[in-house]
C-alpha positions in Angstrom: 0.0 0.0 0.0 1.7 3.4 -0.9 1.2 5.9 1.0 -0.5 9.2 0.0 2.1 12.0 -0.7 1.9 14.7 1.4 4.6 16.7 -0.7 5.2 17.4 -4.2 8.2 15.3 -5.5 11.6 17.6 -5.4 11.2 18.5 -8.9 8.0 20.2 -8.7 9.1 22.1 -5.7 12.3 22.9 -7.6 9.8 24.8 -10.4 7.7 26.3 -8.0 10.0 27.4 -6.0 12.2 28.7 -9.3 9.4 29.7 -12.2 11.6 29.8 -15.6 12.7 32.9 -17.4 13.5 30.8 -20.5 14.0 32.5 -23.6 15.5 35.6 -22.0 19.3 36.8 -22.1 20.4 39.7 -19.9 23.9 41.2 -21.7 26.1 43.5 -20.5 27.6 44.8 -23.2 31.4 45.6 -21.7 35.1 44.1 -22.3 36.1 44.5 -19.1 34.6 41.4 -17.7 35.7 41.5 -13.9 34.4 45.4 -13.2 31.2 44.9 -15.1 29.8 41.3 -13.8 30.3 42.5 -10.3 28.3 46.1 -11.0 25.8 44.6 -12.5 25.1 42.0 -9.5 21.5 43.4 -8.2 20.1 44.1 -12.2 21.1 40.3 -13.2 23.0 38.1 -11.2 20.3 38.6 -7.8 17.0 38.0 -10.3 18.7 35.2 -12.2 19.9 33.2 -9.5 15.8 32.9 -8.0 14.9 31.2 -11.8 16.0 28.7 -14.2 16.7 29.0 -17.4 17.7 32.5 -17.8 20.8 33.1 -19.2 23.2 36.3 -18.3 26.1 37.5 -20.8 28.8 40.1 -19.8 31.1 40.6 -22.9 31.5 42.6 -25.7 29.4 40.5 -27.6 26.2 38.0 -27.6 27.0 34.8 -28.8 25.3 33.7 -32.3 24.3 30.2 -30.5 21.8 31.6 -28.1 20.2 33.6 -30.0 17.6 31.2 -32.0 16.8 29.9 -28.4 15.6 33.8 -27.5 12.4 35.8 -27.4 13.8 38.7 -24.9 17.2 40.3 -25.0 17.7 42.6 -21.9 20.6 45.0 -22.4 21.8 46.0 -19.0 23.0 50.1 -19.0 23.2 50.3 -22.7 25.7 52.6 -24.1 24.6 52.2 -27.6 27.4 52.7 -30.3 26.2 51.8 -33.7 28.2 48.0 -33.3 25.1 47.3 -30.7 22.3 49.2 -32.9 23.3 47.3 -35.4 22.9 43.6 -33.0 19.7 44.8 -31.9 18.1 45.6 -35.9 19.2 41.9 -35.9 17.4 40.7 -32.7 14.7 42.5 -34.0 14.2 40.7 -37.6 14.7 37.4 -35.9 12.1 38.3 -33.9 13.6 38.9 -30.4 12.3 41.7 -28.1 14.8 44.3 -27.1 14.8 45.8 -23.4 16.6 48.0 -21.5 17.5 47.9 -17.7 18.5 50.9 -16.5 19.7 51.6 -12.4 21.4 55.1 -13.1 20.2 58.8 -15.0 22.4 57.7 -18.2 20.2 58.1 -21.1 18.7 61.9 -20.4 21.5 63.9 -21.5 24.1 65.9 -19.3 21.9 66.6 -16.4 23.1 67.6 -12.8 25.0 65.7 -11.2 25.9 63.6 -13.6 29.8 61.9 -12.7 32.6 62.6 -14.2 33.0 58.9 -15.0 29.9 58.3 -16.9 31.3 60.6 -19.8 34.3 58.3 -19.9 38.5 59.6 -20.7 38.8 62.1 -23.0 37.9 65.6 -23.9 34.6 67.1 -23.9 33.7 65.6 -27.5 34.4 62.4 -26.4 31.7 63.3 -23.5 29.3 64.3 -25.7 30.0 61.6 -27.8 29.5 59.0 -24.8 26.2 60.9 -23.5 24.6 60.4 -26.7 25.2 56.5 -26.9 23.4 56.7 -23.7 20.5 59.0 -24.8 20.0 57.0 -28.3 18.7 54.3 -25.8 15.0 55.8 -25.2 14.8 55.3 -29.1 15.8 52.0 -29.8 14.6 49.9 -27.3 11.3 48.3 -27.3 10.5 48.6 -23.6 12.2 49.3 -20.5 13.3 47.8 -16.6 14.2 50.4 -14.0 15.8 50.4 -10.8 13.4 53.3 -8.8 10.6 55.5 -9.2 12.1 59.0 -10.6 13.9 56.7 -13.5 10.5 55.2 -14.5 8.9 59.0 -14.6 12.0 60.3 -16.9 11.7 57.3 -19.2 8.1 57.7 -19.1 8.2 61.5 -20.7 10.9 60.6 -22.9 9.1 57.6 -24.4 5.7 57.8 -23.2 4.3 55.2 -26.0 6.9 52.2 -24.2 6.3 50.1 -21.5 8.5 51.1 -18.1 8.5 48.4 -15.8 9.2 49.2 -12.4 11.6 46.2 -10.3 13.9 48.0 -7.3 17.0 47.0 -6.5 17.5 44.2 -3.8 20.1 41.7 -2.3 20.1 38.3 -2.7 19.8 36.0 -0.2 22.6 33.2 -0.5 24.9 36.6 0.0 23.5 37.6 3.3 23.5 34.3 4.5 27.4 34.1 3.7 28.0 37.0 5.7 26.3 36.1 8.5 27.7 33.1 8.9 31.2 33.9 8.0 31.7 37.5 9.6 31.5 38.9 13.2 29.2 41.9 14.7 29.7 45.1 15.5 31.1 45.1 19.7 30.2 47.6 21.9 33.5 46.9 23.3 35.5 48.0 20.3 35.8 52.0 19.2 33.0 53.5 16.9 33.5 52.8 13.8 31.9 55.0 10.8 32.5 53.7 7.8 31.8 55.1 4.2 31.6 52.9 1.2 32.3 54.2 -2.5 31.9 51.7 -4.9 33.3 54.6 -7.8 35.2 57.3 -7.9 32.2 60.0 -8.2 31.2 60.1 -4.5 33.6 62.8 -3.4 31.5 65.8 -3.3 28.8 63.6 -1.7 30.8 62.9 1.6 32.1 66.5 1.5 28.1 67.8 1.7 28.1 66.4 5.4 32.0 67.4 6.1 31.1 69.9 8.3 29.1 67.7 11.0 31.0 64.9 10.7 34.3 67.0 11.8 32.3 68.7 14.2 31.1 65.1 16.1 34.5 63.6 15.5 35.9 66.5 17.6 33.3 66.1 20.5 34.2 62.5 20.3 37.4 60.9 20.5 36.6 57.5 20.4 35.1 57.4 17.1 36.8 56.6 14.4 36.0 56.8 10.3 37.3 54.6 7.7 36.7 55.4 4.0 36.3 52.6 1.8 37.2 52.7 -2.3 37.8 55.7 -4.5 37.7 59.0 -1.6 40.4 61.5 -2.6 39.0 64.0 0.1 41.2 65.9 1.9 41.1 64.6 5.6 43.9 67.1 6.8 41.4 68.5 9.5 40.7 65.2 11.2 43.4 63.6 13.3 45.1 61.5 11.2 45.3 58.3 13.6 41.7 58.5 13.5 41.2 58.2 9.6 41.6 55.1 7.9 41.6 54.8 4.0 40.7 50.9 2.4 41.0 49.6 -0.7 37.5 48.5 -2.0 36.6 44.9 -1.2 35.3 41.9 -3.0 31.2 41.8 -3.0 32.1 38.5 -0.9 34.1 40.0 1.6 31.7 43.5 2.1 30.0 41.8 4.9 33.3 41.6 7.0 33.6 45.7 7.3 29.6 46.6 7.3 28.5 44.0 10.1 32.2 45.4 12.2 30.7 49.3 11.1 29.1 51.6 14.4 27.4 53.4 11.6 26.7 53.7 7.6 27.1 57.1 5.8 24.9 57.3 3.1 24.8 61.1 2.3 24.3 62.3 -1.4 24.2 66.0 -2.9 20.9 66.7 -4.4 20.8 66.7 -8.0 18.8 65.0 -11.1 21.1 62.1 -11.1 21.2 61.4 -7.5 17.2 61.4 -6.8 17.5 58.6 -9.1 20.2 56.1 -7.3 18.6 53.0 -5.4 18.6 52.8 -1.7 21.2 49.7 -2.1 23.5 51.2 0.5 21.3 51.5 3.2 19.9 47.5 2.4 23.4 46.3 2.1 24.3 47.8 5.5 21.0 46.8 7.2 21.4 43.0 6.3 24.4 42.9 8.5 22.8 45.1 11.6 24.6 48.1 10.7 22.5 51.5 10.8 22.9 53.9 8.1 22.6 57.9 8.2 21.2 58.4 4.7 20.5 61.5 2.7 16.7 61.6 1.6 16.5 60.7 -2.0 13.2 59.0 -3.3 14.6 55.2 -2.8 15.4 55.9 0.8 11.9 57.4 1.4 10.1 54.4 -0.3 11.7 51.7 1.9 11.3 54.4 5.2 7.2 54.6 4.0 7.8 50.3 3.8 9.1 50.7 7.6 12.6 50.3 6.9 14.7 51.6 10.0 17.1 53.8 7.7 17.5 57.4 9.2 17.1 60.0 6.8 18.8 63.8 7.4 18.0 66.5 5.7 20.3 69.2 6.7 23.9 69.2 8.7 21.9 69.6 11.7 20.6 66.3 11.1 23.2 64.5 10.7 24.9 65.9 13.3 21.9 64.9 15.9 21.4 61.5 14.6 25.3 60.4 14.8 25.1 62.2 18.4 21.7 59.9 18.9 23.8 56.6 18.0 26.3 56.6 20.9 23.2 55.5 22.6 23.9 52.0 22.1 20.5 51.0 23.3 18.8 53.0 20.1 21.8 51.5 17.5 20.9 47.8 18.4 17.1 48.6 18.2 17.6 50.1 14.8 19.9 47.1 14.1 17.5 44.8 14.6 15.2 46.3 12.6 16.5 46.6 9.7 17.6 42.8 9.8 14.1 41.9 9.9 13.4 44.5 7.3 15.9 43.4 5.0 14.9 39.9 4.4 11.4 41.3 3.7 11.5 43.8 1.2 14.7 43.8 0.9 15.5 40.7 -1.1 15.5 40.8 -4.8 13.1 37.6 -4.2 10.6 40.9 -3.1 10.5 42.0 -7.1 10.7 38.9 -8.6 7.1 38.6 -9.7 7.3 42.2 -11.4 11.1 41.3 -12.7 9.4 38.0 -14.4 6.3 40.3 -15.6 9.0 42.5 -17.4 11.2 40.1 -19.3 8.8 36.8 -19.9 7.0 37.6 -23.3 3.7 40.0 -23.2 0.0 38.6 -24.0 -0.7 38.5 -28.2 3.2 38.9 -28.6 4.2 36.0 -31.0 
């Protein structure tokens, strides 16, 4: 007599648990393979890994073998020369859908606060050049994925006839699970630590917009300490210099190690057009590992604070001066600690967006 099965075998489990993306290739179109498959973790590698059968190219190229198995092509921060107009006019008579997933301001011209780095070496014709590569985007795709809210509304004036689909930024799971198990806490034992994190080097003038508080408490304080991590060239000359640290960036692997050891995350940005469209990525990052952040209050960081995400927003050096003052309570940083670890693996997890990432990218109803 068999008994009755109480739980689908471990190959249906497997495909509910992973629904299939088949058909669709995510390429980032780049020859330097190293830099560009780990910035472009959270738009592919973070979705990808929660399905089967998607498949992810970084490389100057997409290879002629997959493309017969393809209905959607998703071209990850296009910077669209006329080698990859002329790929996608391919895709397109073959049949294949062309998308565009988008986590930065790139395509709308030179707005403010654009970095340096987006216009690429060279003179300023080369950065025009580069800027309208970017911009020739909004024309050529059929559709478009984005990161946050204010890059949906700019694509959504500049191509108002093409679908914007809307899927945030979050972490993956298997990464935070890493850390935690790999990396100790923050100790109330050991000195403050602030940390900042730049993961390029455009981030300057954003520290310097909270240079002034941050010196300030750092004077009142002599415990505390601040390590900047990556590409800072700010001059720390007023700070005393056994108190300022400067690290080379870190593996994505090895992140964990200095956020879940950090006091406090800085997370300040200047206003401008470009930054009101960055992802609150920072602040999620940080919060997986227990570690508060101070964060400037672009639209990202307000959407997870309306979600009830612990981060602490500042709007002016007054703020940011009373809310690092408000963390030597160590009673308040564990609470907000602990919050945003039970945030995180909410609405925090790229799993959150899957539903709308596999909406975006599977093919639409009457499309052949």
């Amino acid at each position: 007599t068999r008994l009755p099965q109480t739980t689908p075998p471990a190959s249906a489990r497997l495909r509910e648990l992973r629904p299939s993306a088949r058909g669709v290739c995510f390429w980032y179109e780049s020859g330097r393979l190293a830099t560009a498959a780990a910035s472009c973790r959270y738009r592919i590698g973070h979705f990808v890994e929660q399905t089967t059968g998607a498949d992810a190219v970084v490389g100057p190229r997409l290879p002629r073998r997959l493309v017969d198995q393809l209905h959607t092509v998703v071209c990850v921060r296009p910077h669209v020369t006329p080698s990859l107009e002329r790929t996608l006019q391919e895709l397109r008579r073959r049949g294949v859908r062309v998308l565009a997933d988008y986590d930065d301001l790139l395509f709308a011209g030179d707005v403010s606060g654009l970095p340096s780095s987006v216009g690429g070496p060279g003179g300023e014709s080369s950065r025009r050049m580069r800027l309208e590569c970017y911009a020739r985007g909004v024309e050529v795709f059929d559709g478009f994925i984005v990161a946050t809210r204010p890059l949906r509304q700019q694509l959504a004036a500049l191509a108002p006839s093409k679908p914007v689909a809307l899927v945030p930024n979050g972490l993956s799971a298997q990464w935070i699970a890493q850390g935690r198990a790999l990396y100790p806490r923050f100790s109330p034992a050991e000195p403050p630590t602030l940390r900042y994190f730049a993961g390029s080097p455009s981030h300057d003038l954003d520290l310097a917009s909270i240079w002034e508080p941050l010196v300030a408490f750092m004077e009142r304080h002599s415990e505390v300490r601040l390590e900047l991590v990556g590409h800072v060239r700010l001059d720390t000359r007023r700070l005393p210099p056994e108190r300022v640290t400067r690290l080379s960036s870190v593996s994505y692997d090895e992140l964990p190690r200095l956020l879940g050891a950090s006091w406090v995350n800085l997370a300040p940005l200047v206003p401008s057009a470009f930054t009101v469209c960055k992802s609150a990525i920072k602040f999620l990052e940080a919060a997986a590992f227990a570690c508060p952040t101070l964060a400037s209050p672009n639209d990202d960081m307000q959407r997870h604070e309306q979600l009830g995400a612990p981060v602490v927003l500042c709007h002016s050096e007054a703020d940011w001066l009373r809310e690092l003052e408000a963390m030597l309570d160590l009673q308040r940083r564990a609470s907000v600690a602990a919050q945003g670890e039970r945030y995180v693996v909410g609405p925090g997890l790229a799993k959150a967006h899957l539903t709308a990432w596999l909406g975006a990218v599977r093919p639409q109803a009457g499309s052949p």
